[in-house]
PDB file of N, CA, C and O in Angstrom:
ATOM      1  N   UNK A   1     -35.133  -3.254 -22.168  1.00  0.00           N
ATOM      2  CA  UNK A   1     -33.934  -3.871 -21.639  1.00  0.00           C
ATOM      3  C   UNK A   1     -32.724  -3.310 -22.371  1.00  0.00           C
ATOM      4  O   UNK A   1     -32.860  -2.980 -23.549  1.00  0.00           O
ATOM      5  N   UNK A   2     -31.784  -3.205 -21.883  1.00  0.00           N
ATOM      6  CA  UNK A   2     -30.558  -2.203 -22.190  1.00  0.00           C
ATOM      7  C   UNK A   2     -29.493  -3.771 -22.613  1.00  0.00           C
ATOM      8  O   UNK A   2     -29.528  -4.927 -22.193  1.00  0.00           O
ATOM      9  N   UNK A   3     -28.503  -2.954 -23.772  1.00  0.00           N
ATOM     10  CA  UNK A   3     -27.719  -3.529 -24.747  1.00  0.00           C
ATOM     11  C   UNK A   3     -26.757  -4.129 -23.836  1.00  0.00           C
ATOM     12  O   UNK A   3     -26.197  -3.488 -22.947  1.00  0.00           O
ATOM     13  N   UNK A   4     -26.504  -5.796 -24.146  1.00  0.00           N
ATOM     14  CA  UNK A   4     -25.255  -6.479 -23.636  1.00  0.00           C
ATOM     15  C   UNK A   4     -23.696  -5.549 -23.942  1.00  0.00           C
ATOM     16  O   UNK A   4     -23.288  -5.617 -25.102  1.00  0.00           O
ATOM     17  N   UNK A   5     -22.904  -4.759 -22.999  1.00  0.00           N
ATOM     18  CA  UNK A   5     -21.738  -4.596 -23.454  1.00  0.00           C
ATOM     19  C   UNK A   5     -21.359  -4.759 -24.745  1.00  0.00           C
ATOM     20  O   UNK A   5     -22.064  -5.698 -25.114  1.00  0.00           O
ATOM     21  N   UNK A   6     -20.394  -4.287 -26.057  1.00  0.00           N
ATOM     22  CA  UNK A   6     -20.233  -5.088 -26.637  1.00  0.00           C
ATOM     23  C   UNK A   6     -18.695  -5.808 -26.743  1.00  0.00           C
ATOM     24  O   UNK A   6     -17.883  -4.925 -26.467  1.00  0.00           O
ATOM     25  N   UNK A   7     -18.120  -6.859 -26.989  1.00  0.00           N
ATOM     26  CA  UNK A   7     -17.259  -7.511 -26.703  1.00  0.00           C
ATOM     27  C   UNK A   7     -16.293  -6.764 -27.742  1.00  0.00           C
ATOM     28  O   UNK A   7     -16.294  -6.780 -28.973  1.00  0.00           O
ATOM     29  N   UNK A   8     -15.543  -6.164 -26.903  1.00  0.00           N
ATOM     30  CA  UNK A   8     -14.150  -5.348 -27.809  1.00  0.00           C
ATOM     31  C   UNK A   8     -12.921  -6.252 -27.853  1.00  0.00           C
ATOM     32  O   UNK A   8     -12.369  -6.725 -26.860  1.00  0.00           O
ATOM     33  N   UNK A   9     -12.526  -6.452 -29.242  1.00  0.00           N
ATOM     34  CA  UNK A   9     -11.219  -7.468 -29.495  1.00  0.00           C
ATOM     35  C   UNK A   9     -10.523  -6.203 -30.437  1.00  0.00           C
ATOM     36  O   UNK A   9     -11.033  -5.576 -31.365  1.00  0.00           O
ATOM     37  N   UNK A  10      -9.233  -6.089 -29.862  1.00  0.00           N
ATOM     38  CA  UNK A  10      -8.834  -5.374 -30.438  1.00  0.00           C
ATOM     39  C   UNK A  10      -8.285  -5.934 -31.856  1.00  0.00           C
ATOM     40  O   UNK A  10      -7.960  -7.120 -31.924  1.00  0.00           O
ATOM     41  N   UNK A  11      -8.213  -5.351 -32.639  1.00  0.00           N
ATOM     42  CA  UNK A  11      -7.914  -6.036 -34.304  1.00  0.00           C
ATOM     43  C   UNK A  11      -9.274  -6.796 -34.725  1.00  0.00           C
ATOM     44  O   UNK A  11      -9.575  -5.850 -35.454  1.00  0.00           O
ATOM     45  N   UNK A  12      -9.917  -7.322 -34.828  1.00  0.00           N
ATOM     46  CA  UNK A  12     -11.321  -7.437 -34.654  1.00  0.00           C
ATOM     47  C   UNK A  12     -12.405  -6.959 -35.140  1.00  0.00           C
ATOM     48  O   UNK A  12     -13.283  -6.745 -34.304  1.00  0.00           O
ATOM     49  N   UNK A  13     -12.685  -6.677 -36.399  1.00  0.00           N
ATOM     50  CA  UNK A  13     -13.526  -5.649 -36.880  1.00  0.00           C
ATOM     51  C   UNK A  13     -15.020  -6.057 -36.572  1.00  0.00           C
ATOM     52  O   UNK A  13     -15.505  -7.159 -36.830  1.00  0.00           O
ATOM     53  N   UNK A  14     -15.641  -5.043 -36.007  1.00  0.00           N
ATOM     54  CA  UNK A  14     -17.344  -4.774 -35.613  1.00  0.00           C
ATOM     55  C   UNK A  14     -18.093  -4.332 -37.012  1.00  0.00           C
ATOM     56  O   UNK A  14     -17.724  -3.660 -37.976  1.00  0.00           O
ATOM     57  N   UNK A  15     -19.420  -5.078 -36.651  1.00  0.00           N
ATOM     58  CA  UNK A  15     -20.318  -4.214 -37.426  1.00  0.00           C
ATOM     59  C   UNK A  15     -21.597  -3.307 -36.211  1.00  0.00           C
ATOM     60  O   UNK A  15     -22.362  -3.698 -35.330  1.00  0.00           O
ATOM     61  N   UNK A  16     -21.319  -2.256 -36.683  1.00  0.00           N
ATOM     62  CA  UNK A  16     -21.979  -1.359 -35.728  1.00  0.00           C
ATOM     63  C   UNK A  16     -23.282  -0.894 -36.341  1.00  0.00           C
ATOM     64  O   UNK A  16     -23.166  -0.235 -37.375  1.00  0.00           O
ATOM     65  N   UNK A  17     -24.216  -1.068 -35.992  1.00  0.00           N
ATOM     66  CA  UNK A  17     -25.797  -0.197 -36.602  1.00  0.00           C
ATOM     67  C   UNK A  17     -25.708   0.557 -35.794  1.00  0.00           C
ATOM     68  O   UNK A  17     -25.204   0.234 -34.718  1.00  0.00           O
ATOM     69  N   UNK A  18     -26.233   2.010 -36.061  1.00  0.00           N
ATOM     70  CA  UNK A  18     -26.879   3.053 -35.376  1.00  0.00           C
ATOM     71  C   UNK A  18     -28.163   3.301 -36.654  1.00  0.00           C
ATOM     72  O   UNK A  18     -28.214   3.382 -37.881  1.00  0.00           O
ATOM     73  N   UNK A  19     -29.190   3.360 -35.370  1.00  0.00           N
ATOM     74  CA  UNK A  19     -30.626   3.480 -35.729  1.00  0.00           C
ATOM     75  C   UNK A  19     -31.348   5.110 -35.056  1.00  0.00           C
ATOM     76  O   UNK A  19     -30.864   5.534 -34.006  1.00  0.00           O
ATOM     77  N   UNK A  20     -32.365   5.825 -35.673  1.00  0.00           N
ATOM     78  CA  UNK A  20     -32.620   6.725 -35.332  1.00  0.00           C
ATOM     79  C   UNK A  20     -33.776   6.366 -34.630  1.00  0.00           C
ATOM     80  O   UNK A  20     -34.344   5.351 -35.032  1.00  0.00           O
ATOM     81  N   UNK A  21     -34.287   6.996 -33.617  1.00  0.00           N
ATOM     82  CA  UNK A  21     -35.193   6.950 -32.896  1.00  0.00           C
ATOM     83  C   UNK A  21     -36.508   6.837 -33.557  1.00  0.00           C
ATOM     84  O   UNK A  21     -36.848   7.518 -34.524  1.00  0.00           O
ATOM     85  N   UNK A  22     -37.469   5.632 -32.781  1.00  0.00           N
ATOM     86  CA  UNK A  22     -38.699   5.652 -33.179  1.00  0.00           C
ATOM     87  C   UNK A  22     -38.499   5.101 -34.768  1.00  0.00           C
ATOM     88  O   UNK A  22     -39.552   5.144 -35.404  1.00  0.00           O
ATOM     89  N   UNK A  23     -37.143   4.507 -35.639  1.00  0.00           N
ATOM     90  CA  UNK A  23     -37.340   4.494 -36.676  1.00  0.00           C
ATOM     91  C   UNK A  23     -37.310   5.693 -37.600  1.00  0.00           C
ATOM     92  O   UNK A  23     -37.543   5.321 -38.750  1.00  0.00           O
ATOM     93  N   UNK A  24     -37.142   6.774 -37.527  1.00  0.00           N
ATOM     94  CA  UNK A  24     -36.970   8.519 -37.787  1.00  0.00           C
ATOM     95  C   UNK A  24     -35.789   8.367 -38.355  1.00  0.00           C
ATOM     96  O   UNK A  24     -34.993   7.459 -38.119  1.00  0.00           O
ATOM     97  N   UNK A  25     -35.655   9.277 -39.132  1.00  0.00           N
ATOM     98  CA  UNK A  25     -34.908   9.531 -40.226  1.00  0.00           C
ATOM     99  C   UNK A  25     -33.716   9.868 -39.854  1.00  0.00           C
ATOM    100  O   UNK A  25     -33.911  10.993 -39.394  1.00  0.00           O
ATOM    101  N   UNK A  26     -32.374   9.602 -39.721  1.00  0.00           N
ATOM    102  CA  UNK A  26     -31.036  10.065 -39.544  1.00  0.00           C
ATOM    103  C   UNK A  26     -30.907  11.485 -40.537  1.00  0.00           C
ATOM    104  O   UNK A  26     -30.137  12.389 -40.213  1.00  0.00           O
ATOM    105  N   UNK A  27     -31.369  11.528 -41.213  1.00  0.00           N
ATOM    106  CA  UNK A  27     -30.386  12.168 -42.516  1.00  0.00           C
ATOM    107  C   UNK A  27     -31.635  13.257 -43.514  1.00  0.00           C
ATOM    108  O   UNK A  27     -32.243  12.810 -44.486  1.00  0.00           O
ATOM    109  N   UNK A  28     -31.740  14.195 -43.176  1.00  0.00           N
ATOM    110  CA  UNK A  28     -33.025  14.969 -43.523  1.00  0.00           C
ATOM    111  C   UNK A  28     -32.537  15.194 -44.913  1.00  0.00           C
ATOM    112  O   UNK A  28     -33.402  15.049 -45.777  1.00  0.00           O
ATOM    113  N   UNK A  29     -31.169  15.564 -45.377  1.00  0.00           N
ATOM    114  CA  UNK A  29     -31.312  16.012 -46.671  1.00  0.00           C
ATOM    115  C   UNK A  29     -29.335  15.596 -47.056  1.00  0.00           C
ATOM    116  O   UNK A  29     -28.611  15.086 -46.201  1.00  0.00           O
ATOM    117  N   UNK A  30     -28.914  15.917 -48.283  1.00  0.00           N
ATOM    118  CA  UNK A  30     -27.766  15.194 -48.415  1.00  0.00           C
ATOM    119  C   UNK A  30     -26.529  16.236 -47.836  1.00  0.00           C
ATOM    120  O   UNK A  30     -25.332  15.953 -47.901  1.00  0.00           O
ATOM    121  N   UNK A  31     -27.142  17.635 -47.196  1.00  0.00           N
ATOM    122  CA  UNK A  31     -26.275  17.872 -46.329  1.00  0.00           C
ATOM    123  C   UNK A  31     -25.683  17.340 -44.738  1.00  0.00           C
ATOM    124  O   UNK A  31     -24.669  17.347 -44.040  1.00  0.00           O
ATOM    125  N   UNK A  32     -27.024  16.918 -44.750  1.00  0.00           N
ATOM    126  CA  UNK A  32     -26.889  16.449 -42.994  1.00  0.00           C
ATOM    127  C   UNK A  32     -25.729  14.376 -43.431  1.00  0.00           C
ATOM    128  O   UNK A  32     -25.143  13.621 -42.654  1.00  0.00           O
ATOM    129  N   UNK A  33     -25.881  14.326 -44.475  1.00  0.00           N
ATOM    130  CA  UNK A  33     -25.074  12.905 -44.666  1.00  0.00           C
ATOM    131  C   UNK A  33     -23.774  12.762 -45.006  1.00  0.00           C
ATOM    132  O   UNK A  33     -23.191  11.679 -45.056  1.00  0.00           O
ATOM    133  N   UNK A  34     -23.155  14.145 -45.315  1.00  0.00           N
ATOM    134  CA  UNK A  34     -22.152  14.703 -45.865  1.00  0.00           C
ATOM    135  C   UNK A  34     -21.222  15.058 -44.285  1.00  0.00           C
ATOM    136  O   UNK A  34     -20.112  14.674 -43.917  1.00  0.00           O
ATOM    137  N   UNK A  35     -22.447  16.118 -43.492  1.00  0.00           N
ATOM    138  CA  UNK A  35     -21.574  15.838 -42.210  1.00  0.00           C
ATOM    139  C   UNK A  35     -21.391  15.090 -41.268  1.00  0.00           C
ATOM    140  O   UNK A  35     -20.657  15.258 -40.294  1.00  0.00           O
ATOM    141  N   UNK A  36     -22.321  13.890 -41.628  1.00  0.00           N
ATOM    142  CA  UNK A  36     -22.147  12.422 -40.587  1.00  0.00           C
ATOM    143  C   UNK A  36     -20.824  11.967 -41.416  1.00  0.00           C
ATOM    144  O   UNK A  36     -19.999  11.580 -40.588  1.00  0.00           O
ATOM    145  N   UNK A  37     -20.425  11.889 -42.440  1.00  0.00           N
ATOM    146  CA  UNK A  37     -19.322  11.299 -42.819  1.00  0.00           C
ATOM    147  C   UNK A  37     -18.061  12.370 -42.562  1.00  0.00           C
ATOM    148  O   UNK A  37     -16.865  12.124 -42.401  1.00  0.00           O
ATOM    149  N   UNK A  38     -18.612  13.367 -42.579  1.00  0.00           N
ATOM    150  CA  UNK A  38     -17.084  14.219 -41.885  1.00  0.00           C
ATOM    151  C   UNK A  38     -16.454  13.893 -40.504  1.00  0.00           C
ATOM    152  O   UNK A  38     -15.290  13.753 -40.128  1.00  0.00           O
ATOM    153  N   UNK A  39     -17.642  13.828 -39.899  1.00  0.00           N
ATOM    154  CA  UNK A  39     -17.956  13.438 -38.323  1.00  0.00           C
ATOM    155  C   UNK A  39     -17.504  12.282 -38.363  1.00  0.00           C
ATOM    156  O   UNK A  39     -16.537  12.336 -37.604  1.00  0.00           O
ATOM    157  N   UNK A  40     -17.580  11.161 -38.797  1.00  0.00           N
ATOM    158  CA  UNK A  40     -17.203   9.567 -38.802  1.00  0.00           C
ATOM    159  C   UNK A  40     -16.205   9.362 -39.166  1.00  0.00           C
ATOM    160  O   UNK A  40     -15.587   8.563 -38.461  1.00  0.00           O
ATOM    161  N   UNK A  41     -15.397   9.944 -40.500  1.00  0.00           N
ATOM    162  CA  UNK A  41     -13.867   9.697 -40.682  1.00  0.00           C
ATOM    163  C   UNK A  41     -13.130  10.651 -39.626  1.00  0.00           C
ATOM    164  O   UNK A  41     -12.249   9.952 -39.125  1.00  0.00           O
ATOM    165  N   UNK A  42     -13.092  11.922 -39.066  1.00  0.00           N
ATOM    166  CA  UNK A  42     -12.590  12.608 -37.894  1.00  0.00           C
ATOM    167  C   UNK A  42     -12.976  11.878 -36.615  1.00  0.00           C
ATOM    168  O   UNK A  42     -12.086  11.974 -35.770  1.00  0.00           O
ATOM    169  N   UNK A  43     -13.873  11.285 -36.279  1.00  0.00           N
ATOM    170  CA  UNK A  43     -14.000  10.684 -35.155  1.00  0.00           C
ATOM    171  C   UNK A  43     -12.982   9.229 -35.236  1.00  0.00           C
ATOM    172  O   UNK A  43     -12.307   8.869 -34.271  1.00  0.00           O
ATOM    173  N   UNK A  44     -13.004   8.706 -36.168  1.00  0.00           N
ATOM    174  CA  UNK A  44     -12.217   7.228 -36.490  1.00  0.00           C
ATOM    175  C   UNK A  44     -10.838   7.672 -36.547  1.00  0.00           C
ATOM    176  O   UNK A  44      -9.967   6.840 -36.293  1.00  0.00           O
ATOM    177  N   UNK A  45     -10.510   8.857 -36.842  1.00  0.00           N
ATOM    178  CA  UNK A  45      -9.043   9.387 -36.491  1.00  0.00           C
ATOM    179  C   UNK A  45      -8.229   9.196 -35.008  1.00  0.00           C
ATOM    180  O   UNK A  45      -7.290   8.613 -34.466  1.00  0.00           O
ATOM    181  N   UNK A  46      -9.298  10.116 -34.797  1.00  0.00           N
ATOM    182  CA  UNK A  46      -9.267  10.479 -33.621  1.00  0.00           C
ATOM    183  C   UNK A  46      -8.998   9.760 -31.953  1.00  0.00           C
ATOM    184  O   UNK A  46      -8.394  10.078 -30.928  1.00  0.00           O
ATOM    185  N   UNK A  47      -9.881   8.584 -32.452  1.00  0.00           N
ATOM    186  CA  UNK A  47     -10.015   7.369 -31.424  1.00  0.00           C
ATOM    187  C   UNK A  47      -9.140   5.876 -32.267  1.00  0.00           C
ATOM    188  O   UNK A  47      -9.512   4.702 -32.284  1.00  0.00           O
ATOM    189  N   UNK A  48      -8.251   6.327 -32.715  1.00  0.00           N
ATOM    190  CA  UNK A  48      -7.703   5.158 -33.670  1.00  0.00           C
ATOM    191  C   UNK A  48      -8.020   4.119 -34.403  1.00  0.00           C
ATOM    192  O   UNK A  48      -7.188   3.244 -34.645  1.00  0.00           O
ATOM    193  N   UNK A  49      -9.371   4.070 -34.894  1.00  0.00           N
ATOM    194  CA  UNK A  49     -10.149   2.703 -35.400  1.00  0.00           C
ATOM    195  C   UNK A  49     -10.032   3.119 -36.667  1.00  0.00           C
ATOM    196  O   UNK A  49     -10.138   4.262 -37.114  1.00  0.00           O
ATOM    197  N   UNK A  50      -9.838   2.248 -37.139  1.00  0.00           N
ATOM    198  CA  UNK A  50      -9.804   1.864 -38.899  1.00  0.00           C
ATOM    199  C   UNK A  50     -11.285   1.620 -39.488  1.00  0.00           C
ATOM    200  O   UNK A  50     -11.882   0.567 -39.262  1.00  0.00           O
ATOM    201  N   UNK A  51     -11.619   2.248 -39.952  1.00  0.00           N
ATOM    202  CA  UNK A  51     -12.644   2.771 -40.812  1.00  0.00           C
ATOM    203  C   UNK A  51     -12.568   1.842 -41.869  1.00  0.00           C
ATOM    204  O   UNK A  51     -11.676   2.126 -42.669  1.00  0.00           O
ATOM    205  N   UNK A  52     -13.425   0.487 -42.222  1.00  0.00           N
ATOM    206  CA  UNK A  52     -13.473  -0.477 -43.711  1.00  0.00           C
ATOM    207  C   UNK A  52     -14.559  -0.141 -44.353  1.00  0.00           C
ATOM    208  O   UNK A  52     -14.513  -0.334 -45.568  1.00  0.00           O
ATOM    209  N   UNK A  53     -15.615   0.342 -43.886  1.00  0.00           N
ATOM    210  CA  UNK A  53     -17.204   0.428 -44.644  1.00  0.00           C
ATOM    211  C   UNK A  53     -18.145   1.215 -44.183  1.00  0.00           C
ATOM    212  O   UNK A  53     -18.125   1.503 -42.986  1.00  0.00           O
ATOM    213  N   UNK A  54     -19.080   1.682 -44.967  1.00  0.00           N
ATOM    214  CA  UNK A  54     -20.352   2.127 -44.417  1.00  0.00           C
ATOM    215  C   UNK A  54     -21.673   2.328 -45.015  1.00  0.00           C
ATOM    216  O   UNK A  54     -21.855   2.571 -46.208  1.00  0.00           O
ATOM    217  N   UNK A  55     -22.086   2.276 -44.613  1.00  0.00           N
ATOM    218  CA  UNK A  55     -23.700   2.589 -45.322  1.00  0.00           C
ATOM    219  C   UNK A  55     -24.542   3.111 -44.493  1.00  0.00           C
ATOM    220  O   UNK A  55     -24.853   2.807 -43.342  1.00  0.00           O
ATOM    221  N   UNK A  56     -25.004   4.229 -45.452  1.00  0.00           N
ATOM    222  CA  UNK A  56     -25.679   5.323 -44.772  1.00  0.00           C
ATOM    223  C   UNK A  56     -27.310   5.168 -45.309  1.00  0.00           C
ATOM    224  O   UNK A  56     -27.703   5.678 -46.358  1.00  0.00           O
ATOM    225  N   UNK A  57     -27.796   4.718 -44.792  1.00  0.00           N
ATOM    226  CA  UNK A  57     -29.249   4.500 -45.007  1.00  0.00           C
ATOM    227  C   UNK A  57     -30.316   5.824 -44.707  1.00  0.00           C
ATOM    228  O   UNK A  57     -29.580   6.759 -44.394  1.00  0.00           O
ATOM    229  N   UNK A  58     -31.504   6.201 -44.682  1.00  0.00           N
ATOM    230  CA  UNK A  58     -32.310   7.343 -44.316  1.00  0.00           C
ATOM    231  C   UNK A  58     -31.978   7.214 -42.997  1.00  0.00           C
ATOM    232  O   UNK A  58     -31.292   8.029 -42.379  1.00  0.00           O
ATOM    233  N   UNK A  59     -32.588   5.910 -42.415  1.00  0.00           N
ATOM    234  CA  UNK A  59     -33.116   6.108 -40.804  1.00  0.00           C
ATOM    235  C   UNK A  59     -31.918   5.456 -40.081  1.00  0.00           C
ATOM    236  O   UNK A  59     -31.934   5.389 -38.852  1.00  0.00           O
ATOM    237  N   UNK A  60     -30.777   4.926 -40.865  1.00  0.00           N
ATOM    238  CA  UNK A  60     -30.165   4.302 -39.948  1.00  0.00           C
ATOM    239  C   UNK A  60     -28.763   4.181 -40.789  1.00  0.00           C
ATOM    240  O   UNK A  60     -28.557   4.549 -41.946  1.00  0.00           O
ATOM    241  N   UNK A  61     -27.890   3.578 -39.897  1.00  0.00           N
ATOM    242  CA  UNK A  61     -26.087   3.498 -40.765  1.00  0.00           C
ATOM    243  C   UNK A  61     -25.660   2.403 -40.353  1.00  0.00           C
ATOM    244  O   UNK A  61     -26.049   2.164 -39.209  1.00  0.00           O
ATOM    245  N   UNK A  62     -24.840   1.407 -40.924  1.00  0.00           N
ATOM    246  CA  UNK A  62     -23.992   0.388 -40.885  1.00  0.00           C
ATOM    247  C   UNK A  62     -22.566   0.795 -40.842  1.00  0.00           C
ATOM    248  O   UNK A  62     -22.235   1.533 -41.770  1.00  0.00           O
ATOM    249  N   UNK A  63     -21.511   0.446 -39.861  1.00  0.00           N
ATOM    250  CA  UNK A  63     -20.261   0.517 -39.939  1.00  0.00           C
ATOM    251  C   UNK A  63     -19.372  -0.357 -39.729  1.00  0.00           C
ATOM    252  O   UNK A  63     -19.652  -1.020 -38.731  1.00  0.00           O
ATOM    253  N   UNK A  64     -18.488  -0.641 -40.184  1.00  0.00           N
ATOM    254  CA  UNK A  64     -17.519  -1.700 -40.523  1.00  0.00           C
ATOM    255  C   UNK A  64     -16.557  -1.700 -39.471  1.00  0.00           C
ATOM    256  O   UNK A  64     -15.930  -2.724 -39.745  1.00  0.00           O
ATOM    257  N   UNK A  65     -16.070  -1.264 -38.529  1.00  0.00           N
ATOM    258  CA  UNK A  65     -14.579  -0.453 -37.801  1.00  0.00           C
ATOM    259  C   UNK A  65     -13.520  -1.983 -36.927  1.00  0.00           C
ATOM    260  O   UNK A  65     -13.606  -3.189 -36.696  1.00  0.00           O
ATOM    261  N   UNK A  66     -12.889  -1.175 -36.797  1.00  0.00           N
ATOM    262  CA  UNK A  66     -11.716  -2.658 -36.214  1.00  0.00           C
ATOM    263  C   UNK A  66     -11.066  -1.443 -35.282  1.00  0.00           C
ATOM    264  O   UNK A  66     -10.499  -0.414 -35.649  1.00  0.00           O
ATOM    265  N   UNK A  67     -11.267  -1.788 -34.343  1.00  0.00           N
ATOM    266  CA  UNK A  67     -10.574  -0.753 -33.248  1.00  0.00           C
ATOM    267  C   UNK A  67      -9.053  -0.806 -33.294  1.00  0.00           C
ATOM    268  O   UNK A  67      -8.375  -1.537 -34.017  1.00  0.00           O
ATOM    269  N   UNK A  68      -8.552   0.249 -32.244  1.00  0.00           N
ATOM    270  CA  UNK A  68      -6.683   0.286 -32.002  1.00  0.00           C
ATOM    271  C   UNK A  68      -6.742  -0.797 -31.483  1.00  0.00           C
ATOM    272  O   UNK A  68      -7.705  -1.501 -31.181  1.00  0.00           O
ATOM    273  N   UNK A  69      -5.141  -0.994 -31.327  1.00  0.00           N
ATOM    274  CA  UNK A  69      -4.367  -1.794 -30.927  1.00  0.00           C
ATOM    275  C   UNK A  69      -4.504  -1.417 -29.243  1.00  0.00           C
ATOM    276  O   UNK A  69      -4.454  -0.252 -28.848  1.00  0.00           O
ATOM    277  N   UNK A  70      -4.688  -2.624 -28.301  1.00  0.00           N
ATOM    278  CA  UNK A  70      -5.151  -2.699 -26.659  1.00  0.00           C
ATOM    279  C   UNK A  70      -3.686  -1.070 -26.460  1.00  0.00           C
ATOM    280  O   UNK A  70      -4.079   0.063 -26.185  1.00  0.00           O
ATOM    281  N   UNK A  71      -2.611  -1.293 -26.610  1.00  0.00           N
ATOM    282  CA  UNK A  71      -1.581  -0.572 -25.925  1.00  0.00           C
ATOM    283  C   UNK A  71      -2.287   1.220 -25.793  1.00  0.00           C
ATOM    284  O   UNK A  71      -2.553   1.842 -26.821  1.00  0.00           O
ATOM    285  N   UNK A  72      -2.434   1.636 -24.843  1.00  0.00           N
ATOM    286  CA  UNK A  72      -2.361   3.269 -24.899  1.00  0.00           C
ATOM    287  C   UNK A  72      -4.033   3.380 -25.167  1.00  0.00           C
ATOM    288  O   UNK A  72      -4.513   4.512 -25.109  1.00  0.00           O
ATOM    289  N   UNK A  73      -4.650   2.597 -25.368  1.00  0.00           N
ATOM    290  CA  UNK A  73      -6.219   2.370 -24.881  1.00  0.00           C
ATOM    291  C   UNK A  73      -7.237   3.418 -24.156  1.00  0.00           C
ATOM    292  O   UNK A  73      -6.962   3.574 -22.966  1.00  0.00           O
ATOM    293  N   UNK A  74      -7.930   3.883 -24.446  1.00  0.00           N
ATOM    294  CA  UNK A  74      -8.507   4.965 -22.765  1.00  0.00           C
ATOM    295  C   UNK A  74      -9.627   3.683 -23.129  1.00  0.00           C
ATOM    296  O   UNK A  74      -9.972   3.022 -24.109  1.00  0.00           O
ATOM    297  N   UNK A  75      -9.937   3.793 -21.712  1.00  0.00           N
ATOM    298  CA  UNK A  75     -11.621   3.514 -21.290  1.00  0.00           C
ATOM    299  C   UNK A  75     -12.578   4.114 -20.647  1.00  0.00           C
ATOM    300  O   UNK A  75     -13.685   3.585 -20.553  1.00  0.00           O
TER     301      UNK A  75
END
């Protein structure tokens, strides 16, 4: 069964898990974790969300984020 939407409030900070498949390892060695965090602060730029936390686990990551402000929005 596929994930309820999740309820976007803007100002609002989420906690987001991303999990690797089957339980499988996100992060093979401490290069590949180095560029998920390059990737995650440039992506949080990018799409205007404020970046508070994270944790980068083997198989999986926790993120903290509080999206933009509704004005100028894409969906």
């Amino acid at each position: 069964m596929a994930r309820l939407p999740r309820l976007d409030l803007p100002g609002i900070a989420q906690h987001i898990i991303q999990r690797g498949n089957d339980r499988q390892a996100c992060f093979a060695d401490d290069a590949d974790n180095l560029h998920y965090r390059q990737e995650l602060g440039e992506a949080a730029l990018k799409h205007g969300c404020a970046l508070h936390a994270y944790v980068l686990m083997t198989n999986h990551a926790h993120l903290l984020l509080t999206p933009r402000p509704e004005r100028g929005r894409r969906k």
